[in-house]
N, C-alpha and C positions, 0 to 999 in steps of 0.2 A: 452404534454398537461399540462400544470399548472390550478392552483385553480382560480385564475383570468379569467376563458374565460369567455364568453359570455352567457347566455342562451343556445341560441341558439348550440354554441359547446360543450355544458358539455348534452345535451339531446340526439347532436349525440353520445357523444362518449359512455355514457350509451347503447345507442342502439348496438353500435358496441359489448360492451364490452356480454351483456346480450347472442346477436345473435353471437357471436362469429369466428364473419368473416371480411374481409375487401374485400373492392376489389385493386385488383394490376394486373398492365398490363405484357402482358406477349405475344411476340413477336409480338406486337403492338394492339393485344386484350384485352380487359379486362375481368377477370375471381373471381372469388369467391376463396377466401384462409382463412385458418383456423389460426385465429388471436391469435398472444401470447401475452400476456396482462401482463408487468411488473408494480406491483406497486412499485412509489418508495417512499424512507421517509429520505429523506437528508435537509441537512441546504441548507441555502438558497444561500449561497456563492457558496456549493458545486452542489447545483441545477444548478447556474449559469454555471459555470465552465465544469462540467458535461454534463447536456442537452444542447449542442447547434443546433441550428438549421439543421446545416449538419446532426448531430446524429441524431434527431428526423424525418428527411426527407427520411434517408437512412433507418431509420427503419419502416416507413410506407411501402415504397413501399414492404419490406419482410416481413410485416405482423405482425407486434411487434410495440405494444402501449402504451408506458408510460403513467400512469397515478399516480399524486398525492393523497397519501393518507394521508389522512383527521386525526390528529391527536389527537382531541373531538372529535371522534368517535369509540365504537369498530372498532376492524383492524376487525373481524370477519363479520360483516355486510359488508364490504367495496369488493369491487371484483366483482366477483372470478376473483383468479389470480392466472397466472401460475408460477410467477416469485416473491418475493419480494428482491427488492434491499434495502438497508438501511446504512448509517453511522449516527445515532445520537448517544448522549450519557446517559446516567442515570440509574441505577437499574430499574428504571420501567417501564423504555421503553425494557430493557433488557428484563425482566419478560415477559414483552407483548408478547414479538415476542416467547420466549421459551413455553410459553403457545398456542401459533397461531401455535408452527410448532409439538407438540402435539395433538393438533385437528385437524390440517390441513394437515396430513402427504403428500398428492399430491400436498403440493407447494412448489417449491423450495427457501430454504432463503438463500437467498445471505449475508454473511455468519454466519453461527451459533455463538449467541452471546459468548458463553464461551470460542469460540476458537480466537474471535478476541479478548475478555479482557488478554489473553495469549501476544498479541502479544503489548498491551498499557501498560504491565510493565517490563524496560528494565533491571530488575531484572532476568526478564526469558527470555525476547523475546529470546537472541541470542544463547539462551540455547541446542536449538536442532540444532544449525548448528554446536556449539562446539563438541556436542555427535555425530557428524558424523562424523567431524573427515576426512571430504573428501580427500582425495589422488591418484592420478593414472597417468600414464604418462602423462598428460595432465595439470597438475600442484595441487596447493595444495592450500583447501580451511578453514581457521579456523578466529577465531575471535582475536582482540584483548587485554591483560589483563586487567580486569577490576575489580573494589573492586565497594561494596554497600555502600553506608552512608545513613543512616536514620536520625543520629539527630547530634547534637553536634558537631558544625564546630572546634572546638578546637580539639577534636581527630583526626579531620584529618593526619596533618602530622606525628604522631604516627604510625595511622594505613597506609598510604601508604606506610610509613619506613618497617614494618612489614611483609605487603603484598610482598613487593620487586618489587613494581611500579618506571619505572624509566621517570623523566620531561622530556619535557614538559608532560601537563595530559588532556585531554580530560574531562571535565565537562558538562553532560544535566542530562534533569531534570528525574525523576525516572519513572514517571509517562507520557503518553502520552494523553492529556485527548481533543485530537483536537484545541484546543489553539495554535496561535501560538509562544506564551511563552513556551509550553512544548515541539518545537524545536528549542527553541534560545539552544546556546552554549558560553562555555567558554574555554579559552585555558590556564591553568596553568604555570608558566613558574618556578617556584622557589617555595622552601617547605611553606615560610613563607605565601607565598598569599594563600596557601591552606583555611585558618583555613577565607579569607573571602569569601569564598563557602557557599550557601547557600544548607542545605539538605529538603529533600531525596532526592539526586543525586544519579549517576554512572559517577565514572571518567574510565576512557580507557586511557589506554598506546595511544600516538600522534606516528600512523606508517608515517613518509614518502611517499609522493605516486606521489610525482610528479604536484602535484594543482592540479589534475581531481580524479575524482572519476564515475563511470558506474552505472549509473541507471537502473537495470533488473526491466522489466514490466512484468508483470506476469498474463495472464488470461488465465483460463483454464489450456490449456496445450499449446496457444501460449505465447512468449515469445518476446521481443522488448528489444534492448539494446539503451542507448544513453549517451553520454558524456554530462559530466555538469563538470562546476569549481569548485575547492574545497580551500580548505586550504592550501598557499604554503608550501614549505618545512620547518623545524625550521634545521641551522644548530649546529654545535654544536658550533660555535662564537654567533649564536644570543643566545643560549640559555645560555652563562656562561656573557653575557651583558645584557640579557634583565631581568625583573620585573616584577611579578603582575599578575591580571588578567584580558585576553584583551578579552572581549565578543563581539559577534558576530549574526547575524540574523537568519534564518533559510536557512544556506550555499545551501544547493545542490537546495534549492527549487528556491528562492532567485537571483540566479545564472544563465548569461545568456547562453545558448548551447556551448559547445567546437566544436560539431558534423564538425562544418565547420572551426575551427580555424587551424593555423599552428603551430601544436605541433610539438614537436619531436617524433617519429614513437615509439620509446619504451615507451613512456609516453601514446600516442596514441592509438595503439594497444587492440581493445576488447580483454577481455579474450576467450578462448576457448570455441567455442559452445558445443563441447560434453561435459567439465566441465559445463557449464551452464544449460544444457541442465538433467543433472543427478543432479545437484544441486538443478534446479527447481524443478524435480520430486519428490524427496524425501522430502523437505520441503512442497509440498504440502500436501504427505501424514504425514508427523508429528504433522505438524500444525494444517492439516485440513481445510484449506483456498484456497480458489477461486481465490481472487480477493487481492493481493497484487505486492510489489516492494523490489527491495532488494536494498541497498546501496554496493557498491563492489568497493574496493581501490585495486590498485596492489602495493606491496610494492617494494619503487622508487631503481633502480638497480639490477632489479629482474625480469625474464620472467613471471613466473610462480608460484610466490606466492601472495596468495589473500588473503582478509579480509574482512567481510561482520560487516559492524559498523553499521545499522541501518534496521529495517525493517516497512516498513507503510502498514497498512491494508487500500482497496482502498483507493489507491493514486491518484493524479490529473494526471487521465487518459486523461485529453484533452489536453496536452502538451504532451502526444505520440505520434511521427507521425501514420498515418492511425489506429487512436482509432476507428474511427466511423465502419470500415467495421470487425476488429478485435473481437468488441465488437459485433456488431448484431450477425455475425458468431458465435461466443459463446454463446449470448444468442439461438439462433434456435437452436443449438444443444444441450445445457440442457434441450430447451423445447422439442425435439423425445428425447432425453434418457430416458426422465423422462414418456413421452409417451410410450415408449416401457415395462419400469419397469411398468406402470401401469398396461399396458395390459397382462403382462406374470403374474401378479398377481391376475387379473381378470378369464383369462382363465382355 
């Protein structure tokens, strides 16, 4: 439902949302069900991209009804809801919501804003997968070297020297503030072009991986892998010929699927679900996040060793295959857990 319907459908869905039922057919009768009401509070891009109709179709008939929230309005007036979803940005929509999930403790926020400002500075984001440290027969997961620059493009080459970063060098921005300037990229080739960097960055060591890079989807505790194109290889003839600094768009997003191209099988090759599978796990609990995506390179020549260069907190879930049934599924089942913790706290 958007803020745009009709009369007429903003009266129904009030009714719906108040009486808190829908009806959905169920082996070709129609019955009465106990409606989960997610408010959400996204841009308007990501409305778009987001709610598409398949998602909004497939979530009526199970009982799950998006509705927009009204942003000149207390959130607290607005509802009841069992669900809030949100990617905006600003302190005081921050505030808002850490305020709404103090008086509101029976609603689930999708997800808690201090744990998602964790993951918008790439100062720390990759901080807790370095401290994991992942290993096991199944191969090895760590990040790669990266130095902080806050100011002073001219210290640069100094302090890479220092650090013992070796070219090419990975340059984004420090900050991920949902812009999509704050995922353009730059590719370093030589020390001199460092210094026309612009700070506060994070440069990263440029690993090899083959041009793809594997986009883990991550909700819940399901999990979606998909091939997207990356940055080809640098070798070490371009890099003692080439110059400068050569920027680029926001690569993985940008990028149209490998999923059906003809790779080479080692380039190709998803990483290991049981690494995946204990990777996800454990960053959820570090993080504390629901609803993200992980970037993951294999580095090129190599079976089993990984590199996780980027992390997005709700990512553009509508370019997952099967978002819509993944995501209602998820959502029902936050709405009984959080049912059940209710009621064990009641009783």
């Amino acid at each position: 439902m958007r803020l745009n319907m009709n009369e007429e459908g903003r009266e129904e869905e009030e009714e719906m949302i108040q009486g808190r039922f829908s009806i959905g057919e169920v082996g070709g009768f129609q019955k009465p069900m106990k409606l989960v009401v997610v408010g959400y509070a996204l841009t308007s891009k990501k409305t778009k991209s987001f709610l598409q109709p398949k998602l909004e179709g497939l979530a009526r008939n199970k009982g799950i009804l998006f509705v927009a929230i009204d942003q000149n309005r207390s959130l607290s007036e607005q509802g009841p809801f069992d669900i809030v979803l949100h990617k905006l940005s600003g302190k005081e929509w921050r505030q808002i919501l850490e305020d709404y999930r103090q008086t509101h403790p029976e609603v689930t926020v999708l997800d808690p804003p201090d744990a998602i400002q964790h993951v918008h500075n790439r100062q720390f984001m990759l901080q807790d997968v370095a401290d994991l440290n992942l290993s096991n027969s199944y191969g090895k997961v760590g990040v790669p070297k990266q130095l902080v620059v806050k100011r002073d493009a001219s210290s640069i080459p100094d302090a890479v020297t220092k650090a013992g970063l070796k070219l090419p060098l990975v340059a984004k921005p420090l900050v991920v503030d949902g812009s999509a300037k704050s995922h353009e990229l730059s590719l370093a080739y030589d020390q001199y072009s460092l210094q026309k960097l612009e700070p506060p960055l994070v440069l990263q060591e440029f690993v090899n991986h083959g041009g793809v890079l594997f986009k883990v989807y991550i909700v819940g505790e399901a999990i979606k892998v998909v091939r997207r194109f990356s940055l080809p290889d640098v070798t070490k003839r371009e890099l003692s010929k080439n110059a400068g600094v050569f920027r680029f768009p926001r690569v993985s997003c940008a990028a149209a699927s490998a999923d059906d191209a003809d790779l080479d099988p080692c380039v190709a090759e998803l990483p290991p679900w049981p690494l995946l599978e204990r990777l996800a796990r454990e960053l959820r609990r570090r993080l504390g996040l629901r609803l993200f995506n992980l970037d993951i390179i294999r580095e090129h020549g190599t079976r089993d060793r990984f590199y996780v260069i980027d992390i997005n907190y709700f990512p553009g879930y509508g370019k997952m295959p099967e978002y819509e049934h993944i995501f209602t599924d998820f959502l029902l089942s936050l709405a009984e857990s959080n049912y059940k913790r209710l009621s064990g706290s009641n009783s």
